[in-house]
C-alpha positions, 0 to 999 in steps of 0.5 A: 504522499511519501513519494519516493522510487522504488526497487521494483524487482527486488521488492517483486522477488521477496516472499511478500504477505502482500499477495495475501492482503491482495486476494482479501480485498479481490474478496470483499470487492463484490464485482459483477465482472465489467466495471472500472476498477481504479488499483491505488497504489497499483505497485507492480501490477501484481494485485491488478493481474489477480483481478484479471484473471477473476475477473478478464472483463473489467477496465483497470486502471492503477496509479502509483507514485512511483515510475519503477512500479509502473514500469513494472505494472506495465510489463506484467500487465501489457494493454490489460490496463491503463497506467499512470504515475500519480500522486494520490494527494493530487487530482487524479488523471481519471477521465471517467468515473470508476466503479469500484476502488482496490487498494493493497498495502499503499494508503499508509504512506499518506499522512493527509488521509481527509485529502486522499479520501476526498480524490479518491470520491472525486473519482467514483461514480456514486454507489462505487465500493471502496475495497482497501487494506493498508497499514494501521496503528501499532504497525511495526512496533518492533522495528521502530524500537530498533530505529530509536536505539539506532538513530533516536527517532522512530520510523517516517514515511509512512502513517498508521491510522486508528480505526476511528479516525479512518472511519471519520476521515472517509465519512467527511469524504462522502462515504457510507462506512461499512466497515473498518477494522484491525487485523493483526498479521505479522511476518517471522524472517529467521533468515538474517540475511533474507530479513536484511534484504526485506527491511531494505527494500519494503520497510526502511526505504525513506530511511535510506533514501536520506543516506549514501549508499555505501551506508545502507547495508550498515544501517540495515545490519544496526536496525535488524540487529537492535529488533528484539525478535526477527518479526515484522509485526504488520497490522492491517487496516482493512476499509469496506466503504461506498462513495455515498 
């Protein structure tokens, strides 16, 4: 997993489309109201408290790689929820069998998805949903054109699957595969200065991770101004699947 700490509050305070992903997978998770939901990726608990608040009597627990975001988790959330720091290519620190398994824009910044398939069935109880939305193929086109003008290579970090292979990669993890498609959804930002901010803090974090700081404002500057159009083209990976 592209593990790495993130901004939290910068990231929590931008105009994200993830709040949207969120409510599509809170829609499709088909909960009676009292199970134990695992948030993969849980971030900054936003996604987990728009579950709570549909659904108050449900046991959650999110997991995130980064400390910053579970921090973040923490205080939005309080005693709400049971948070860990974890890396999701690893055994996961559950003690009991989870019902239901939510994931919103995490799944993508995992290479290995035969692995993170595998522990996340390690798990669920059988019969428990898998409700997730991530990256997938042909995301962020524009921008990683604009990072092969500015640095010769393309975006890392992160991986977009295909449709196919996803639904492969869950079937050898011992899913039953409802359904796994493509959904195009990208996001304009006019504002040079908001898309900057934007680009910094969601999409180009492994890139500046590698840089000084007195570095990343130029670098940002050079990526926006090298994308031919002020979009973030996210295409969304959305997986509906049952721990067989």
């Amino acid at each position: 997993m592209a593990t790495r700490e993130w901004d939290a509050t910068t990231y929590d305070a931008l105009p994200l489309p993830h709040e949207q992903w969120g409510q599509r997978v809170l829609g499709r998770m088909r909960l009676v109201g009292d199970e134990r939901v695992l948030d993969a990726g849980c971030g900054t608990g936003r996604d987990g408290a728009a579950l709570l608040t549909r659904w108050p009597h449900v046991h959650l627990i999110g997991v995130d790689g980064s400390q910053q975001m579970i921090n973040a988790a923490r205080d939005r959330l309080g005693p709400r929820a049971e948070l860990h720091v974890a890396d999701l290519t690893r055994p996961l620190p559950i003690a009991e069998p989870v019902d239901a398994v939510m994931s919103v824009a995490a799944l993508h910044w995992i290479s290995d998805h035969d692995l993170l398939f595998a522990n996340l069935a390690a798990v669920m109880r059988p019969g428990a949903r898998l409700t997730s939305d991530c990256g997938g193929q042909g995301q962020l086109a524009v921008m990683t054109a604009a990072l092969v003008e500015v640095t010769g290579s393309g975006k890392f970090g992160t991986s977009f699957k295909g449709v196919d292979e996803t639904r492969a990669s869950l079937e050898r993890a011992g899913f039953a595969v409802e359904d796994v498609r493509l959904r195009p959804d990208p996001l304009r930002l006019d504002d040079p200065d908001l898309l900057e901010t934007y680009l910094a803090a969601v999409n180009l974090g492994s890139h500046l991770a590698a840089l000084p700081e007195d570095e990343h404002a130029d670098f940002v500057r050079r990526v926006r101004l090298a994308m031919t159009e002020p979009v973030i083209d996210y295409v969304r990976l959305e997986i509906d699947a049952i721990r067989s």
